[in-house]
C-alpha positions in Angstrom: -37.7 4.0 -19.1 -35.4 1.0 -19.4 -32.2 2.6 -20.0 -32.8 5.2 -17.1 -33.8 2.5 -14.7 -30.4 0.8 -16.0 -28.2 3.5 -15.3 -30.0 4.0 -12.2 -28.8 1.0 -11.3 -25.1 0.8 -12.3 -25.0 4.8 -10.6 -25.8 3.2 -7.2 -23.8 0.2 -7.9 -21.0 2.5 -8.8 -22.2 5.0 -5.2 -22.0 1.5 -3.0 -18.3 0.2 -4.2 -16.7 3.8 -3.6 -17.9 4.3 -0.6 -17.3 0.4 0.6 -13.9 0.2 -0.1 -11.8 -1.8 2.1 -8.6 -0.9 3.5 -5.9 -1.5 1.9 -2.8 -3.2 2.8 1.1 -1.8 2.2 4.2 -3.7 2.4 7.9 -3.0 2.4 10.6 -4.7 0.8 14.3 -4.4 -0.4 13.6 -7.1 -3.0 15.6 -9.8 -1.0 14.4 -10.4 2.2 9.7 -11.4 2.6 8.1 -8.6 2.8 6.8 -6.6 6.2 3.7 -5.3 6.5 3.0 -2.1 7.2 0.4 0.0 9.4 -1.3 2.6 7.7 -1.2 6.1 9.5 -4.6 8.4 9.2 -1.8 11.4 9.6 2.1 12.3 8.5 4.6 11.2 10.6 5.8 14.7 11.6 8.0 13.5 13.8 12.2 12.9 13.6 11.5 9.3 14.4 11.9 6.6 11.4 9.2 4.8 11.2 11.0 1.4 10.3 14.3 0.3 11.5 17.8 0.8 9.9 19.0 -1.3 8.0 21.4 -3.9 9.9 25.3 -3.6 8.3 26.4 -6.7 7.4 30.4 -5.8 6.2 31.3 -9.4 4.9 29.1 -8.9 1.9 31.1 -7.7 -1.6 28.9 -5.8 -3.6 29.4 -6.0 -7.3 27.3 -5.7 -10.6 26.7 -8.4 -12.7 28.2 -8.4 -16.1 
């Protein structure tokens, strides 16, 4: 009787957490610059429209790889 009242227990504790999840949070970052947060879409973006803004070109900078 113990063990099934147990897992009982742990089945609803398990039932409550799933369905109680918060929402989450997403971030984007190119590793240099803080990172921007995000808002979360319910559906695709089917449309042609980016949904963050290009990049801005910065020409003075000389790219190299580190030896």
């Amino acid at each position: 009787m113990v063990i099934i009242s147990l897992n009982l227990i742990l089945s609803l504790a398990v039932i409550h957490l799933y369905f109680n999840e918060p929402e989450r949070d997403y971030y984007a970052t190119d590793g240099v610059s803080p990172p921007g947060e995000l808002v979360a879409m319910n559906v695709p973006n089917m449309t042609s429209d980016p949904l963050l803004p290009d990049d801005p070109v910065n020409e003075n900078v000389v790219l190299s790889i580190p030896e």
